[in-house]
Every structure is written in C-alpha cells, then in structure tokens.
C-alpha positions as CSV (number, residue, x, y, z in Angstrom):
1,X,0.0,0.0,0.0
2,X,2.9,2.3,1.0
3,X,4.7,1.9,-2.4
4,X,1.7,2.2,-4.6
5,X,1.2,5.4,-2.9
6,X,5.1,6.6,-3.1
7,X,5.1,5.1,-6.7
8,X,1.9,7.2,-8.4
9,X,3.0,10.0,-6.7
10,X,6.4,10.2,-8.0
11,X,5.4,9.4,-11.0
12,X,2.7,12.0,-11.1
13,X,4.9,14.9,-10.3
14,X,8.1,14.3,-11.4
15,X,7.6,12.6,-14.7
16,X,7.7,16.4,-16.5
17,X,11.1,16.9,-14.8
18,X,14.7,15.5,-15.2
19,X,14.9,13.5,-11.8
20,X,15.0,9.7,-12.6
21,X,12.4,7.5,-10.9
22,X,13.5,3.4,-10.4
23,X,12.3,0.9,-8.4
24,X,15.3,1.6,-5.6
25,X,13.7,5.5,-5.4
26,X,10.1,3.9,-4.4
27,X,11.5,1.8,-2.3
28,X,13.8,4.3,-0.7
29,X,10.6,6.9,-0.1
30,X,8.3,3.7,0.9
31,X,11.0,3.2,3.7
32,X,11.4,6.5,4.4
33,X,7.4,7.1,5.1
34,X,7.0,3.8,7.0
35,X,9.9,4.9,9.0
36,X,8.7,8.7,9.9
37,X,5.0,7.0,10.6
38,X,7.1,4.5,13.4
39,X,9.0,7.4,15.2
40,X,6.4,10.1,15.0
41,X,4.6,9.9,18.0
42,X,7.4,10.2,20.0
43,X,9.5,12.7,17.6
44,X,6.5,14.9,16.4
45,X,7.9,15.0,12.9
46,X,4.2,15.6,11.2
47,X,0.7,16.5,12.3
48,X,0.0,14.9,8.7
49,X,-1.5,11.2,9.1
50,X,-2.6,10.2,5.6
51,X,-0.2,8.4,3.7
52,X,-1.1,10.7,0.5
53,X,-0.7,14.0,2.1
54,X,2.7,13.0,4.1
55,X,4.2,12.1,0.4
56,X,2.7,15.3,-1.3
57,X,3.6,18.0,1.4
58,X,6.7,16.8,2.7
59,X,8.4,15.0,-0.4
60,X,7.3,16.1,-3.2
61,X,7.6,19.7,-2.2
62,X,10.8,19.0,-0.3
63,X,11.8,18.2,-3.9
64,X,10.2,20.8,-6.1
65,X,12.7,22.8,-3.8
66,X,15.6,20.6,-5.4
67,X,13.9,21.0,-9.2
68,X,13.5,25.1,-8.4
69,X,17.6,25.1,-7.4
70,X,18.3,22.9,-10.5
71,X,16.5,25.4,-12.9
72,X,17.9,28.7,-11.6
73,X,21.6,26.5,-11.6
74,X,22.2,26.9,-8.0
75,X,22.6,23.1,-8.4
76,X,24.7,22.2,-11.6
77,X,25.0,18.4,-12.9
78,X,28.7,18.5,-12.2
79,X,29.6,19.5,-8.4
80,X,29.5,18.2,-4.9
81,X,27.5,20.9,-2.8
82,X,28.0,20.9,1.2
83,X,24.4,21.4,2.5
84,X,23.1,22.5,5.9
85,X,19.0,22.2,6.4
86,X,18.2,24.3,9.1
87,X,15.5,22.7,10.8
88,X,14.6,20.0,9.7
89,X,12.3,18.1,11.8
90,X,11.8,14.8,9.9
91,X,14.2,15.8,7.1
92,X,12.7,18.3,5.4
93,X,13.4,19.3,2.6
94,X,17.2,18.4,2.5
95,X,16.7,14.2,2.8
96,X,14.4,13.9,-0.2
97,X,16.4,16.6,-2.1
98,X,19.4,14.4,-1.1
99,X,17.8,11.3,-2.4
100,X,17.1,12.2,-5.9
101,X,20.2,13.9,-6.5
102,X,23.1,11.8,-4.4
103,X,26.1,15.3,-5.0
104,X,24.4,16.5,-1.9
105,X,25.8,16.1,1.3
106,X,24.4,16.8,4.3
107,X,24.1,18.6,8.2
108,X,21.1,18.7,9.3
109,X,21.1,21.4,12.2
110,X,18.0,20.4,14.7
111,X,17.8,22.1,18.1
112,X,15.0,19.5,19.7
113,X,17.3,16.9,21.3
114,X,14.5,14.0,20.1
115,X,13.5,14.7,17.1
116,X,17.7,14.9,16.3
117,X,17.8,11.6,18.2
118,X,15.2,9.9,15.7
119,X,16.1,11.6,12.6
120,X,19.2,9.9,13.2
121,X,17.8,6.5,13.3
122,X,16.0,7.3,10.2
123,X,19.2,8.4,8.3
124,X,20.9,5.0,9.4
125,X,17.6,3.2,8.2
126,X,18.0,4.4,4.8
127,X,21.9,4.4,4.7
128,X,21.3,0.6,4.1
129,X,20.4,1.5,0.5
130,X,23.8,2.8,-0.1
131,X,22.9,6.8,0.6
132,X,23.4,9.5,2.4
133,X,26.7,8.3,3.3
134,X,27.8,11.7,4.0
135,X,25.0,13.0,6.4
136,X,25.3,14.4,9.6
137,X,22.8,15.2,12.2
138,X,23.9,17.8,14.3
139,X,21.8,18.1,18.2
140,X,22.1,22.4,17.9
141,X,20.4,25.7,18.1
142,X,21.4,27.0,14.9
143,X,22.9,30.2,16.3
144,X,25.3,28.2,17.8
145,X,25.6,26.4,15.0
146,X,26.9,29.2,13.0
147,X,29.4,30.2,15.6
148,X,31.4,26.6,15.9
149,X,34.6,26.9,13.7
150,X,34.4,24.1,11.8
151,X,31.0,24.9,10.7
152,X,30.7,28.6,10.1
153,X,31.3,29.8,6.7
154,X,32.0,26.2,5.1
155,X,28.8,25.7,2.8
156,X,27.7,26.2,-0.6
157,X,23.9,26.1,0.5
158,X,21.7,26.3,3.1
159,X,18.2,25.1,3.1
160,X,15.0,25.9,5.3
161,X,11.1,25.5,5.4
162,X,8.8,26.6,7.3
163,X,11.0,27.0,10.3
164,X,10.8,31.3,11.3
165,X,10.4,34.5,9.3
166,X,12.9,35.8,7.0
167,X,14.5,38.3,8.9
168,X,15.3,35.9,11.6
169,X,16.8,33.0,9.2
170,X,19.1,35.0,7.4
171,X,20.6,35.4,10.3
172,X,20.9,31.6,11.1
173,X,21.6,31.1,7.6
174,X,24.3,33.3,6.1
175,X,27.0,33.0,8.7
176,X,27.6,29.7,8.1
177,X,28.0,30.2,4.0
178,X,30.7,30.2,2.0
179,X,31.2,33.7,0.4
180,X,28.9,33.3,-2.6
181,X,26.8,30.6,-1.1
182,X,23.5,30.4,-1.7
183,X,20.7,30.4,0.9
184,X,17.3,29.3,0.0
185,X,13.5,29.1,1.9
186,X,10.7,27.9,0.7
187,X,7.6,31.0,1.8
188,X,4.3,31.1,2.1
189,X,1.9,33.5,0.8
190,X,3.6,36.4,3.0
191,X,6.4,36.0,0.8
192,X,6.9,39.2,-0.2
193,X,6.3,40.9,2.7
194,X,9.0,38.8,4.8
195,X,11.3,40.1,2.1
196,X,10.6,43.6,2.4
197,X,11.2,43.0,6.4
198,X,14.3,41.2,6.0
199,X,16.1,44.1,3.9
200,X,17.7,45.3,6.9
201,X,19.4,41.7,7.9
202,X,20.3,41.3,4.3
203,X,22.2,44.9,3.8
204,X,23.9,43.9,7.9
205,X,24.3,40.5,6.8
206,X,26.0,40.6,3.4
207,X,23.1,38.8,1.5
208,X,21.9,40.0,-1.8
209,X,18.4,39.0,-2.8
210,X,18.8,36.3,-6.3
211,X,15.3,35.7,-7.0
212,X,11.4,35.1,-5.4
213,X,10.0,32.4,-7.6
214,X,7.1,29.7,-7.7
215,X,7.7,27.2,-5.7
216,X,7.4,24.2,-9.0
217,X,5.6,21.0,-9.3
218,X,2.6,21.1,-6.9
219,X,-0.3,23.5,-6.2
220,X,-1.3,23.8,-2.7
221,X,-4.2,26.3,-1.1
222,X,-1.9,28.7,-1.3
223,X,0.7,29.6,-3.6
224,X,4.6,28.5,-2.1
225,X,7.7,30.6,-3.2
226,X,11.4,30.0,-2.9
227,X,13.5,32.9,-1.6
228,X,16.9,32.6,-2.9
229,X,19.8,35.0,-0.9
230,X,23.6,35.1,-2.5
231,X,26.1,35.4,0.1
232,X,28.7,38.3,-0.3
233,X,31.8,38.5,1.4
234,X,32.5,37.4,5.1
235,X,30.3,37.9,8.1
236,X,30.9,39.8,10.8
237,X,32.0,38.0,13.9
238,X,28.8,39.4,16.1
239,X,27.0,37.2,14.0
240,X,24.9,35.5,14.9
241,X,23.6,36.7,17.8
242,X,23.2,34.5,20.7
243,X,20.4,32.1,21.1
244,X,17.4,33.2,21.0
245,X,18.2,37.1,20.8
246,X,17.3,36.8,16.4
247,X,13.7,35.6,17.1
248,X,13.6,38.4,20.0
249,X,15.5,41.1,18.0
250,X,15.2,40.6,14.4
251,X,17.9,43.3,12.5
C-alpha cells in the first residue's frame, strides 16, 4: 500500500522533470514514510497522518525545492555541494532533495534533542540503501551552530522551510555560508512581505536578494515561493547573535 502510494505520486509529479524514478527510489521513499510514521509519536515530525498527504507535502515539495535550485543553476550536474538544512524536523526538505540527487551532502542542524535523536535513526535506516553516506545530524540551536569553527562559513547552501520568518533566518543562515553561497526558503503566501522585512538583515548581513519564484511542481491552497539570498563577502563576527536574541530582536 505504502509503495503504490510513493510510486503514483512520484510518477505523477516528477515525470515532467529530469529527476530519474527506479524501483530503488520507491523503495527508498516507501522506507522513508513507514519509517517517519514508526517514530512520529514520539519525535512529532508531522501533524499529517494520511499516507497521500505525508508524500505530497513533505516529499514532493521538499523536492520541487531541489527542481526550483536545478532550474535557476544553484545546483549544476557536475559538483559536490556541502548542504546545511536548518531545521529539519523529519528531514525536510534536505533528505528527499538528497535522495534524488546523491552530490548533496548533508548537516542537518535540529535544536529538539529527540527529534535529532530519531532523525538519526531514520538516516541510518535508509543508509542501508547505499545513501546518504555523508549525512550528519547535528543536536544544535542553529545560532550556535553558526558560531562553531568548523561549521561557520563552510557551505555552498543552506536550506530551510517553514522553520521562522525571514529576517530571523538570514541570520541563522548566512554565517555559516561560503562567500557566494546560496541560501534558499521555501515562503508562504507572505512571501513578499517577509522580504521587504528582512532588507535590513540582508544589507547587515552581506546577503543579496537572487530571485522570489514559484515554488514548481505542486499546487497547494496557497501559492509556495522559494526565496533565494547570494552570500557576499565574510560575516561579521557578532553574527549571529546569541540564542534566542534573532527571534527576539530581528535586525
């Protein structure tokens, strides 16, 4: 039942797209739902309980993300990319952009101690088909995150949904990019708005607005956008504020 579900859906959304569908990607997702269903009582990875709606909202759109990156070339067919996902409660979106498109390697930054505990035991589930090899699940506020030394300013991108407003993630987000990283959110219909508020972080911050577009592939009630922030030059070592004090104190 799980795969037939996995299976029409994949093949309903992605068969438009470039991303290659075989039996080992249906049975990857099929594992990958059975095991988020298993641990989320006790993790609290999804309010979502129907099969359909857990594969539509969280991995199809977690890879729409992956197809929107693809077509504005943030991801090329050619390079590794070092990716953080800043929240990620269950692994979204990084884990299913991660298994359609294996040059991504991940750190998935989660500050609730339980839900990094059994996204952990999901990753090693699914590490048995030969995948994310190169994962990391990392137990941290992402403020403090950005501060450790062999974190900050290492990636080529940073991913997030649906985890705080703009203003406050740039700040979570942009210290720990390469110069010319790329930092991308997938928005909700107060998209442009939480740009227009987060022009003072950007200009403090060093990021440079790329692009707002559709978010690809799916319609939902309301209309999703990715926001896509360049990275330019280094940070300044204030940044990022304690924990806690960006949510408080946005710039």
């Amino acid at each position: 039942m799980i795969s037939s579900i996995v299976a029409m859906n994949l093949d309903q959304y992605l068969s438009d797209t470039d991303l290659h569908v075989t039996d080992q990607t249906i049975a990857i997702f099929s594992d990958y739902l059975f095991l988020l269903q298993k641990f989320n009582q006790r993790a609290g990875f999804t309010s979502l309980a129907d099969d359909d709606e857990i594969v539509k909202r969280h991995f199809i759109e977690s890879i729409a993300l992956l197809v929107s990156l693809q077509g504005v070339g943030v991801i090329s067919d050619s390079e590794l990319l070092n990716v953080v996902d800043i929240g990620p409660g269950g692994g979204f979106p990084s884990l299913p952009m991660a298994i359609m498109d294996s040059r991504l390697q991940l750190s998935l930054v989660e500050s609730n101690r339980k839900r990094a505990h059994y996204l952990e035991q999901i990753v090693g589930e699914l590490q048995s088909h030969g995948i994310l090899t190169n994962t990391n699940i990392i137990n941290a506020r992402a403020e403090d995150a950005g501060r450790m030394d062999f974190f900050r300013e290492d990636h080529d991108l940073v991913v997030s949904r649906a985890v705080a407003p703009l203003n406050v993630l740039v700040e979570y987000a942009l210290p720990m990019l390469r110069d010319g990283g790329i930092f991308a959110s997938v928005k909700g219909s107060r998209v442009h708005q939480e740009v227009t508020d987060a022009r003072n972080a950007l200009e403090q911050l060093g990021g440079q607005l790329v692009t707002v577009t559709d978010l690809p592939l799916i319609s939902t009630l309301y209309q999703q956008s990715v926001v896509i922030v360049e990275k330019k030059g280094q940070i300044d070592d204030r940044y990022p504020r304690r924990a806690g004090v960006p949510v408080r104190r946005p710039l």
